[in-house]
Backbone as a printed PyTorch tensor [residue, N CA C, xyz], in Angstrom:
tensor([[[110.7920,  48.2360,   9.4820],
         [111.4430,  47.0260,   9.9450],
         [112.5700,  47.3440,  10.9210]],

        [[113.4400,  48.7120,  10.3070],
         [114.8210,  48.1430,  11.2830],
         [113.9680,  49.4380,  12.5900]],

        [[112.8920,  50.0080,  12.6350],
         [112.2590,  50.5590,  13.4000],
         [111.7130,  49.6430,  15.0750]],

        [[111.0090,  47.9810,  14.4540],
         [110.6980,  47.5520,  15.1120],
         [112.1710,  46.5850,  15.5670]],

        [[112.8310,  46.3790,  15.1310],
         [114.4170,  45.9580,  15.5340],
         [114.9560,  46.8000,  16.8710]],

        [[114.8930,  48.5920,  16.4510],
         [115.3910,  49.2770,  17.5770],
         [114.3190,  48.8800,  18.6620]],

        [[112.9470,  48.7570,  18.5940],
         [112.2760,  48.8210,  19.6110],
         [112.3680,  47.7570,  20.4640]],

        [[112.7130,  46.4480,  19.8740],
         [112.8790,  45.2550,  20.3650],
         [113.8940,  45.3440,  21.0100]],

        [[115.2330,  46.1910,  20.3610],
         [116.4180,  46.1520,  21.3410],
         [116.0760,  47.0870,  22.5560]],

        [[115.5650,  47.9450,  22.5490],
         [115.4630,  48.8890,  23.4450],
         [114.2380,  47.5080,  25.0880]],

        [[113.6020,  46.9770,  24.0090],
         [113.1550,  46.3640,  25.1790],
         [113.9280,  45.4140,  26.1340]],

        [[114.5490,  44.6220,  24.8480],
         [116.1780,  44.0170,  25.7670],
         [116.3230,  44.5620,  26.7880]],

        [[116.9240,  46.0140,  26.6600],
         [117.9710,  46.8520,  27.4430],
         [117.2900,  47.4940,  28.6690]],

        [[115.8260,  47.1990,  28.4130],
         [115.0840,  47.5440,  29.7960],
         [115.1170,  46.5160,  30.1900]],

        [[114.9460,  45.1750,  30.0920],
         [114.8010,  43.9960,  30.4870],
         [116.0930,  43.6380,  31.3850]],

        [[117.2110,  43.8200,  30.9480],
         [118.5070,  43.8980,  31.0760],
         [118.9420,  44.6800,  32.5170]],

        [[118.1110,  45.9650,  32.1900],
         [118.2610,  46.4270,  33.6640],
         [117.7270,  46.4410,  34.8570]],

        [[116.4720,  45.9210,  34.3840],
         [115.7590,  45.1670,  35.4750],
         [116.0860,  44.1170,  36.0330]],

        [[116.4620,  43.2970,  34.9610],
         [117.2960,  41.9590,  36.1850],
         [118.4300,  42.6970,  36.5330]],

        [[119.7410,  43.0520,  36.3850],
         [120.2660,  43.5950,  36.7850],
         [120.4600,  44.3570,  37.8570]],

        [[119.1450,  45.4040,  38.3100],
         [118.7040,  45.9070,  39.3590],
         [117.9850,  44.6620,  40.3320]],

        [[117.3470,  43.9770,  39.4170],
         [117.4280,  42.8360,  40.5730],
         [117.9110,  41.8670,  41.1400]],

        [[119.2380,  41.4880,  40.8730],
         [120.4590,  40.7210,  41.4910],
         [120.8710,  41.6820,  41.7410]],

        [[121.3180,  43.2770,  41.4920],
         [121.8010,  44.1560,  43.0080],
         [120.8630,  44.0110,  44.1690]],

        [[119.2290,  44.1090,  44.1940],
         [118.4110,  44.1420,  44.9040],
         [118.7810,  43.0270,  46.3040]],

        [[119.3890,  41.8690,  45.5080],
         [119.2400,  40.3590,  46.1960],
         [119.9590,  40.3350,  46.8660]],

        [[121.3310,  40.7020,  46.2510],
         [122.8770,  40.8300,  46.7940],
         [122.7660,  42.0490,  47.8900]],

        [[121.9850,  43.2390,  47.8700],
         [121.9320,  43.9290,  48.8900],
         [120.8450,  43.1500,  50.6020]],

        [[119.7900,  42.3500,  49.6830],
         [119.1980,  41.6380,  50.8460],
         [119.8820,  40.5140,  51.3570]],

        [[120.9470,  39.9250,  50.5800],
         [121.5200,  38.6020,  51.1060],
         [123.0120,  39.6930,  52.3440]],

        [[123.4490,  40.7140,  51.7950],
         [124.4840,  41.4350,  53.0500],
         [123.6220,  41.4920,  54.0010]],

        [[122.5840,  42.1880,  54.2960],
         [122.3230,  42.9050,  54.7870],
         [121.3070,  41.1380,  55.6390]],

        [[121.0160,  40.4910,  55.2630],
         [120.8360,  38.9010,  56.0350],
         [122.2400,  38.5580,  56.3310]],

        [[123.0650,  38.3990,  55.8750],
         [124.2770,  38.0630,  56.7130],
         [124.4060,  38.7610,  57.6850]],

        [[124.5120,  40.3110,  57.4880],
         [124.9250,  41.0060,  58.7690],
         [123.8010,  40.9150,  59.8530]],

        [[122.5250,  40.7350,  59.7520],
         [121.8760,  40.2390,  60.8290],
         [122.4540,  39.3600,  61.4400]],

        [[122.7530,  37.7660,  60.8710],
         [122.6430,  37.0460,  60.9790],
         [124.1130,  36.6310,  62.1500]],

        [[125.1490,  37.3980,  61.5560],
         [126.4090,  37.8550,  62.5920],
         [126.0400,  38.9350,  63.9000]],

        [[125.5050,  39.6890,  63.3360],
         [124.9270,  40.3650,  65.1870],
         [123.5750,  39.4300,  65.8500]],

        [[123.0010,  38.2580,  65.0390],
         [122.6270,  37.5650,  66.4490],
         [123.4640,  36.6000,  66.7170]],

        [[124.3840,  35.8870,  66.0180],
         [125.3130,  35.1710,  66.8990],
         [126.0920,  35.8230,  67.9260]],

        [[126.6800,  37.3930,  67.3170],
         [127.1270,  38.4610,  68.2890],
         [126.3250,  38.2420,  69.7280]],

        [[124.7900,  38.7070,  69.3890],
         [123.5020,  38.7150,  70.4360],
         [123.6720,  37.9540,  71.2200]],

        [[123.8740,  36.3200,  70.4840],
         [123.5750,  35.3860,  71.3590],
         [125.0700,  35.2590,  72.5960]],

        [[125.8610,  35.5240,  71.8400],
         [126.9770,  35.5130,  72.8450],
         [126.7170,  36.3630,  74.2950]],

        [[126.3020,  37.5950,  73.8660],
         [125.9290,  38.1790,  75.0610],
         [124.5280,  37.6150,  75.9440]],

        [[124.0690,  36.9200,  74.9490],
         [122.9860,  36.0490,  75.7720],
         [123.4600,  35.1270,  76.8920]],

        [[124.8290,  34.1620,  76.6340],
         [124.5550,  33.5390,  77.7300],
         [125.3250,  34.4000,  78.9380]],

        [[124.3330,  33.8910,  80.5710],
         [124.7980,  34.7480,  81.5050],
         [126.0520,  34.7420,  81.9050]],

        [[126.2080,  35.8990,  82.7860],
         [127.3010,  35.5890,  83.3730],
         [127.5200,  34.6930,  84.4900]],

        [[126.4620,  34.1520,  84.8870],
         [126.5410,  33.3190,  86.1940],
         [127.6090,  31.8420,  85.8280]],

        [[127.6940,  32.0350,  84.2520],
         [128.2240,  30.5160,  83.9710],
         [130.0400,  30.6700,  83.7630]],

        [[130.4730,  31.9860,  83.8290],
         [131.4710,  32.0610,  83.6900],
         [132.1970,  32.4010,  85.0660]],

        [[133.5270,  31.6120,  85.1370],
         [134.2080,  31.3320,  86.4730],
         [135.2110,  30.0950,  86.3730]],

        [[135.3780,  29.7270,  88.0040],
         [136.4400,  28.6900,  87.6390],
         [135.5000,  27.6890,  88.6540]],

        [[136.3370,  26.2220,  88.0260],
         [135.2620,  25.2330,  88.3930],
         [136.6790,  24.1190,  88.6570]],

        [[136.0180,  23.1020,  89.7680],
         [136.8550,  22.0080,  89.8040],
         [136.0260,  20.6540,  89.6150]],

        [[136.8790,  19.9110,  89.2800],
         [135.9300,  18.5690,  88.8370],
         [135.9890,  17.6600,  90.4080]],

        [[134.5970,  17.0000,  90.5920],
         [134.3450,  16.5500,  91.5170],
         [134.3620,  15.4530,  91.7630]],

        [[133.5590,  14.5200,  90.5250],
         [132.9430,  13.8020,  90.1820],
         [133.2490,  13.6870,  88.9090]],

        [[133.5040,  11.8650,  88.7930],
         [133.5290,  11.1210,  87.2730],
         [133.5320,  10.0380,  87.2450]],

        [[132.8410,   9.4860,  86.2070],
         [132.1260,   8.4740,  86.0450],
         [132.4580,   7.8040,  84.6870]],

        [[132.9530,   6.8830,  84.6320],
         [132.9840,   5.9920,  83.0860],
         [133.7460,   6.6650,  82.3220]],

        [[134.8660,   7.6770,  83.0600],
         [135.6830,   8.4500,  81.4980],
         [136.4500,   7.7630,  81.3230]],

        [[137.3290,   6.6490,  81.9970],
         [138.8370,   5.7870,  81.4550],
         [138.1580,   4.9350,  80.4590]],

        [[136.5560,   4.6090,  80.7200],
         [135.9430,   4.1080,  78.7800],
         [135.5940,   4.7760,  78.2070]],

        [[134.8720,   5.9990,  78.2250],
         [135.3920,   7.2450,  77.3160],
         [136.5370,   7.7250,  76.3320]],

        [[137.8990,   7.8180,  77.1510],
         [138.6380,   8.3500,  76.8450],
         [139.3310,   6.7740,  75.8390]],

        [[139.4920,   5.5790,  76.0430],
         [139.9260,   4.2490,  75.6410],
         [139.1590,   4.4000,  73.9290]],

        [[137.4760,   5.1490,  73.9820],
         [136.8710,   4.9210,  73.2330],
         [137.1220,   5.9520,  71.4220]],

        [[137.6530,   7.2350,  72.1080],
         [138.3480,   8.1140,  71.7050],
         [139.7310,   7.8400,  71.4090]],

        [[140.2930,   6.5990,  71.4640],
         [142.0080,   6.4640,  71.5200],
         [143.0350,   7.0660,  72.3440]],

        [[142.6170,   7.6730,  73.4440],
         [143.3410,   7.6920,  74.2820],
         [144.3770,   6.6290,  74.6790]],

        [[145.4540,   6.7070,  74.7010],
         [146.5030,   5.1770,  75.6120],
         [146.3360,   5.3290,  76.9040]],

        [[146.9550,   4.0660,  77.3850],
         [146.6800,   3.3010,  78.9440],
         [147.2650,   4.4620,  79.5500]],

        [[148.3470,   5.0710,  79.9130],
         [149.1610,   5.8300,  80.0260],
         [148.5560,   6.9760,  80.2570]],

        [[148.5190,   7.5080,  79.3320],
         [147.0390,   9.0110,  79.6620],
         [146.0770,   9.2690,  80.1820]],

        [[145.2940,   7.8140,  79.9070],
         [143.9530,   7.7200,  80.6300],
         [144.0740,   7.6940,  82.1870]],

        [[144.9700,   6.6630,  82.5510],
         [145.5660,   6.5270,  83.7540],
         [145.6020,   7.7600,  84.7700]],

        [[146.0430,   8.8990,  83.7760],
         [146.7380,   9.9380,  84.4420],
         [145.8130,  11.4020,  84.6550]],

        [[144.5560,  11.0640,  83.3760],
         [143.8840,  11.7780,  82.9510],
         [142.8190,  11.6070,  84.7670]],

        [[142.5610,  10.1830,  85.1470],
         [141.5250,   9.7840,  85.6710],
         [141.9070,   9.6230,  87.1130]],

        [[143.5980,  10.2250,  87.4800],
         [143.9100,  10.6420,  88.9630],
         [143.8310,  12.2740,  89.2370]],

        [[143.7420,  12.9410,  87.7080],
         [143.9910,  14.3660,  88.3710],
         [142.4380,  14.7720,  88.8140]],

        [[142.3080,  15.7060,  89.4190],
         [140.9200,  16.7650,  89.5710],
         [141.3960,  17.9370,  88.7830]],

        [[141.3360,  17.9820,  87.7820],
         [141.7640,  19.0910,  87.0420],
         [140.3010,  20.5720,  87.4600]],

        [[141.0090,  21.9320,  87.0760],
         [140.4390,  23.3740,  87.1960],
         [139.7730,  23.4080,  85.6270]],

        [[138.7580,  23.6370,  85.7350],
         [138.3730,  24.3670,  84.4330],
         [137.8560,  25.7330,  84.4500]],

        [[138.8070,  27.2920,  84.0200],
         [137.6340,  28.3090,  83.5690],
         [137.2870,  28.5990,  82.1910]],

        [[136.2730,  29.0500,  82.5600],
         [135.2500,  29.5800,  81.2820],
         [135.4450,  31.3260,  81.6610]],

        [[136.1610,  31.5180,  80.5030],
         [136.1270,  33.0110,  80.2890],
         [135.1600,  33.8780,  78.8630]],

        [[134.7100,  35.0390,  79.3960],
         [134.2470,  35.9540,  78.4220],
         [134.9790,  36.9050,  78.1940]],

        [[135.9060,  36.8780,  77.0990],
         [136.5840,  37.4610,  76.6300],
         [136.0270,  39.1170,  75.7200]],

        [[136.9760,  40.5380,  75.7610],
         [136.3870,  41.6450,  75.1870],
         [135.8440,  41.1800,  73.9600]],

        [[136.6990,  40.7320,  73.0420],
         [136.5550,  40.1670,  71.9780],
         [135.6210,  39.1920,  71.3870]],

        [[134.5280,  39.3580,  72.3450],
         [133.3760,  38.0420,  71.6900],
         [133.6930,  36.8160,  72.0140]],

        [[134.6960,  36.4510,  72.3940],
         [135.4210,  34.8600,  72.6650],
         [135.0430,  34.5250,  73.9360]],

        [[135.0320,  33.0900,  73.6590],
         [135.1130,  32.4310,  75.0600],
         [136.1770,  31.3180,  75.1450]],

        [[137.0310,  31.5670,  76.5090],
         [137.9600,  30.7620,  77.0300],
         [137.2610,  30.0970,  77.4750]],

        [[137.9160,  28.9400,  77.1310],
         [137.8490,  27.2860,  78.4170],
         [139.2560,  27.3440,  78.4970]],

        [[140.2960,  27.0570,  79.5580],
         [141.1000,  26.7580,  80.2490],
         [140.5760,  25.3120,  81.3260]],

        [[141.7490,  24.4390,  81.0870],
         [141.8540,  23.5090,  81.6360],
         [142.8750,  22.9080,  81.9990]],

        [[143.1690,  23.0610,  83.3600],
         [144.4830,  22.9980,  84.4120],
         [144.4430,  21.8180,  84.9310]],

        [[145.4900,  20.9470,  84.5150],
         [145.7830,  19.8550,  85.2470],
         [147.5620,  20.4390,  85.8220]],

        [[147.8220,  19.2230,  86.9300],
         [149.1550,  19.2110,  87.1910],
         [150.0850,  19.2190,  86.1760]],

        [[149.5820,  18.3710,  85.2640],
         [150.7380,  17.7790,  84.0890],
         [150.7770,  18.6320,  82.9560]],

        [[149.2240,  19.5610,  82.9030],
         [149.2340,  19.7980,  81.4910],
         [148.1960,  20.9940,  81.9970]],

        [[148.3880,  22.3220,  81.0870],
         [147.5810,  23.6030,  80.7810],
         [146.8850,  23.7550,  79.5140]],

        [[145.9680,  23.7400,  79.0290],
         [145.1880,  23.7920,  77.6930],
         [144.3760,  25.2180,  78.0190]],

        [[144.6370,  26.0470,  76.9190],
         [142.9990,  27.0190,  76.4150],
         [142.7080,  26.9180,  75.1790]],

        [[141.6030,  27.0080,  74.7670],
         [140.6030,  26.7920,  73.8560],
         [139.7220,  27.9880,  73.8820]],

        [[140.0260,  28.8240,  72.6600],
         [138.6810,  29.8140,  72.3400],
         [137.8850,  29.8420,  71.4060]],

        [[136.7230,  29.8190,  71.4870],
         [135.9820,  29.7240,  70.4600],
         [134.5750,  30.7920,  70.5060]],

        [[133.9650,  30.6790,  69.6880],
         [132.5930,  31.7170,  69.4410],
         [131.5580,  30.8020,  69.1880]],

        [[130.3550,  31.3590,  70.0140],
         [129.0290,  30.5040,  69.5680],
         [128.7670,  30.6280,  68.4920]],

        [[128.6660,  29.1450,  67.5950],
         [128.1920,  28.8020,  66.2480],
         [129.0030,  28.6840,  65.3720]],

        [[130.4600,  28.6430,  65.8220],
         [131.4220,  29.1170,  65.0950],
         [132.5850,  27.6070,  65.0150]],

        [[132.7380,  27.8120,  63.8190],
         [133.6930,  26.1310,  63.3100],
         [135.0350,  26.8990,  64.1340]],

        [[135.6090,  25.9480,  64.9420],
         [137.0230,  26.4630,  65.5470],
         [137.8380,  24.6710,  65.4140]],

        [[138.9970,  25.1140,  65.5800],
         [139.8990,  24.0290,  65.6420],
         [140.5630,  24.2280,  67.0360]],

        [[140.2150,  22.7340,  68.0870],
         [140.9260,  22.8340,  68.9600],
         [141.6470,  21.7450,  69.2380]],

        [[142.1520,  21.6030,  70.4790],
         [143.2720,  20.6270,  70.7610],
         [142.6840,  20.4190,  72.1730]],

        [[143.2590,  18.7640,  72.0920],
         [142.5540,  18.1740,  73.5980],
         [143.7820,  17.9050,  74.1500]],

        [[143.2710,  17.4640,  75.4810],
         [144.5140,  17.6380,  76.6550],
         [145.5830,  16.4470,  76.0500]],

        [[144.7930,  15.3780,  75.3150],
         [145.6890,  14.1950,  74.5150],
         [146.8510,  14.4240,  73.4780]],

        [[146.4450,  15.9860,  73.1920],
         [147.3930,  16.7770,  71.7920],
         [146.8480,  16.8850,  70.6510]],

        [[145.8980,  15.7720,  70.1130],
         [144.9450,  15.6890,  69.0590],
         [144.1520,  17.2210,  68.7380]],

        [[144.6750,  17.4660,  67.6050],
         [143.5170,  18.5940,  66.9060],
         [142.5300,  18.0430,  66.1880]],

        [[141.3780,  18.6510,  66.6550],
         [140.3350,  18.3740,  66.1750],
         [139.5060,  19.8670,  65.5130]],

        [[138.4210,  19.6430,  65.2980],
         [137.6850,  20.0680,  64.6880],
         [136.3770,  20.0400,  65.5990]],

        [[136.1760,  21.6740,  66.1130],
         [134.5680,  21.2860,  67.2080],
         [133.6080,  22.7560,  66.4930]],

        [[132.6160,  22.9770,  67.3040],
         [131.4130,  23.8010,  66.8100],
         [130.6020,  23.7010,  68.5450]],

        [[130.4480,  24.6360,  69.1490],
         [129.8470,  25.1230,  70.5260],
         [128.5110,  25.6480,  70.3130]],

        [[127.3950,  24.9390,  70.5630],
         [126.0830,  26.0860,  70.5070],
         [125.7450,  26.4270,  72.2920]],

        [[125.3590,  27.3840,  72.0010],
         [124.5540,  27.5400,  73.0850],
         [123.1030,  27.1300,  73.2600]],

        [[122.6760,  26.3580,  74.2260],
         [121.4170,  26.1370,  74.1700],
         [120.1950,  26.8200,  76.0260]],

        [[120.0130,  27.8530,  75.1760],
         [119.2740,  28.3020,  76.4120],
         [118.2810,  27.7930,  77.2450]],

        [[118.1430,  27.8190,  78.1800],
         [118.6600,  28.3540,  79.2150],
         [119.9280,  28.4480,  79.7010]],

        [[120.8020,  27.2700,  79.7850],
         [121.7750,  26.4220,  80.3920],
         [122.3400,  25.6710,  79.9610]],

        [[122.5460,  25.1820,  78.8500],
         [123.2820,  24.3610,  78.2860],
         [124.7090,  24.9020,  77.1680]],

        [[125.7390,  24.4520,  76.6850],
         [126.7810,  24.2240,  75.8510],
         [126.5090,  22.9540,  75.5370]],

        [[126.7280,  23.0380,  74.1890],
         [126.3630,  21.7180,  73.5210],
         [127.4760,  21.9000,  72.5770]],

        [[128.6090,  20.6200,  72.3580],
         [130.0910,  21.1420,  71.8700],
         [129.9090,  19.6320,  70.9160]],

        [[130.0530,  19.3630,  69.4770],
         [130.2920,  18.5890,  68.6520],
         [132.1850,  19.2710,  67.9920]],

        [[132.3350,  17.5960,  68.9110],
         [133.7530,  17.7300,  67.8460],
         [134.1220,  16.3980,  67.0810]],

        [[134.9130,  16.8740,  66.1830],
         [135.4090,  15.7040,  64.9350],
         [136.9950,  15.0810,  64.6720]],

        [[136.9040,  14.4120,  64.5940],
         [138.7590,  13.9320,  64.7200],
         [138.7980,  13.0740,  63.6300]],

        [[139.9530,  12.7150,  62.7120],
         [140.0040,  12.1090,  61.8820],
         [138.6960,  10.8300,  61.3620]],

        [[138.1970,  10.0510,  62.7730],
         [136.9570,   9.1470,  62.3510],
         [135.8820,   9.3240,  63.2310]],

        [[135.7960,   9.8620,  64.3760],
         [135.0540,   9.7380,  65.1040],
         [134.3320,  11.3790,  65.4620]],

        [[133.1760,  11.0210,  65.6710],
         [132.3370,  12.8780,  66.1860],
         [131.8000,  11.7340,  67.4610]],

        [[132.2720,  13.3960,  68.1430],
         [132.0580,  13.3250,  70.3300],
         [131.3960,  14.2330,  70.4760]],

        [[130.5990,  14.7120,  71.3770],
         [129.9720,  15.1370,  71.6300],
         [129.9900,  15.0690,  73.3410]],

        [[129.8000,  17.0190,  73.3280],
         [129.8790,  16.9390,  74.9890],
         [128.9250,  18.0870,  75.2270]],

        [[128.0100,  17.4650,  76.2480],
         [126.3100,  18.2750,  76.3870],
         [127.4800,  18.6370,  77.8060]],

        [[127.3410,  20.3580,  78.4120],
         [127.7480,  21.0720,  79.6910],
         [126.5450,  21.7410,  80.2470]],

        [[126.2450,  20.8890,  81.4150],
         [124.8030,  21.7120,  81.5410],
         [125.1570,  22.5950,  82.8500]],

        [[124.6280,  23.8820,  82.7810],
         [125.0170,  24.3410,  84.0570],
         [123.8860,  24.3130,  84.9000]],

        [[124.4800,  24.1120,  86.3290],
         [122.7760,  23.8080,  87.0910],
         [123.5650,  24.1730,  88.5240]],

        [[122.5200,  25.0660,  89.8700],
         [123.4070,  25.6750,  90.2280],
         [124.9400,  26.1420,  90.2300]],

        [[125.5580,  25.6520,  91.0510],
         [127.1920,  25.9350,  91.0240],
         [127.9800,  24.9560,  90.2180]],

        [[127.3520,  23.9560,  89.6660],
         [127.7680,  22.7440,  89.4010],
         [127.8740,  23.1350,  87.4600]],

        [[129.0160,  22.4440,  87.3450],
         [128.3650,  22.2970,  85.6330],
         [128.5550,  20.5310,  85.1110]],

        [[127.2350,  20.0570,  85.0520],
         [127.3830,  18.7420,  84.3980],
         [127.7760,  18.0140,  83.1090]],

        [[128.8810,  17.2530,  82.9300],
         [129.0820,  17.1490,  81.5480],
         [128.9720,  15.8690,  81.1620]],

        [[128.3510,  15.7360,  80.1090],
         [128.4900,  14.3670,  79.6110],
         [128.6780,  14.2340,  78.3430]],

        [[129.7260,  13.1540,  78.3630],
         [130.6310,  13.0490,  76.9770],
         [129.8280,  11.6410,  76.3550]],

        [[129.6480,  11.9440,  75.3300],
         [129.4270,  10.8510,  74.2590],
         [130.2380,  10.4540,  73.2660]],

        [[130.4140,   9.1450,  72.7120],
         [131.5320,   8.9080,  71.2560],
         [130.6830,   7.3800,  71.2740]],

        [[130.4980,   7.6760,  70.1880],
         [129.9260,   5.8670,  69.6430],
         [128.5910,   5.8330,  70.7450]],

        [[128.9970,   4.6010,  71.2920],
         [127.7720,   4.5290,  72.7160],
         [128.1400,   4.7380,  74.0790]],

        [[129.4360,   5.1040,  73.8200],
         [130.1560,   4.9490,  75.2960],
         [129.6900,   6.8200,  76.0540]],

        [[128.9830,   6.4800,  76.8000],
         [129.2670,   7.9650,  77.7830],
         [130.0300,   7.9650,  78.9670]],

        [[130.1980,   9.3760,  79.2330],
         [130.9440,   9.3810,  80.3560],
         [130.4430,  10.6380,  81.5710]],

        [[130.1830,  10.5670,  82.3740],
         [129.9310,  11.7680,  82.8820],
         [130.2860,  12.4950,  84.2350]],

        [[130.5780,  13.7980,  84.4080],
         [131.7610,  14.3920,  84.8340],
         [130.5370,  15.4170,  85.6710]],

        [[131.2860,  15.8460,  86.8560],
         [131.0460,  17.4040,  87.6230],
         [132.0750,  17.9780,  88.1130]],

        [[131.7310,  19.3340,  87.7070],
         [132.3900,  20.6490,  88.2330],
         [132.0580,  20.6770,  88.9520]],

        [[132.2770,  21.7870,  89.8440],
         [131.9730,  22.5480,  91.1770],
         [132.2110,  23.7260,  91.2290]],

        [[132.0090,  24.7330,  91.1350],
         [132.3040,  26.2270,  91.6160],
         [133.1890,  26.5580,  92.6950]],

        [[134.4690,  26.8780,  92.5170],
         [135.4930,  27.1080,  93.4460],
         [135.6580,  29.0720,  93.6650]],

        [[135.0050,  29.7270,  92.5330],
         [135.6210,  30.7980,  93.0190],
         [133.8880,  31.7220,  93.4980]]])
């Protein structure tokens, strides 16, 4: 009796180490999927070209003083927002990052963030928000951001020298061109 007792425990204790060895097994395949999973966002960063990084001036705009009204912008800002031609660059930073810089007369903003990556930024209004940047290849930035009630959304398509943007919030769009200055 206490013969088949030890044997039963002994089977436990193989049993025991088999699962055991197999949640190390899992936990070694779930690192080792994360760390893929960080060198292709790494990847993808180096994916998009360099043709898209530079400095750009806005050319063209269309429907942003209801854009920006739609977002809570005041009269005041919008006003001021919708006389400048503001500079925008897009930098590739050593560090995996990418700068946006955006130069108006009144006001200097940068914003860095990583493809796929939750960042907190700030708009030229002062508002921190909450955005997420994918890249969508060929040519596109596709930027979802969040503010206390509202998610905006801004598709940047690059197409020759130009980069096209169009802002969404609710139903209101707005849409904007760069130009390639340097």
């Amino acid at each position: 009796m206490w013969f088949s007792n030890l044997i039963d425990i002994e089977n436990w204790k193989r049993r025991m180490v088999s699962i055991t060895e197999n949640v190390q097994q899992q936990q070694v395949k779930d690192q080792e999927s994360e760390q893929q999973n960080i060198q292709k966002q790494q990847q993808q960063q180096h994916d998009i070209p360099d043709k898209f990084y530079g400095r750009y001036r806005l050319t063209q705009s269309d429907n942003f003083d209801e854009f920006l009204r739609e977002i809570g912008v005041g009269f005041l800002s919008r006003k001021l927002a919708n006389l400048t031609r503001p500079h925008l660059d897009i930098v590739k930073e050593s560090d995996g990052y990418i700068a946006m810089k955006v130069e108006a007369p009144h006001k200097c903003l940068v914003n860095r963030f990583r493809i796929n990556e939750y960042f907190n930024e700030t708009r030229m209004d002062g508002k921190v928000c909450k955005s997420l940047v994918e890249f969508i290849p060929p040519n596109k930035f596709v930027q979802f951001q969040w503010d206390d009630t509202l998610e905006i959304k801004y598709i940047r398509e690059f197409v020759d020298n130009k980069i096209n943007v169009k802002s969404i919030c609710n139903n209101v769009e707005s849409f904007r061109v760069y130009t390639r200055v340097d």
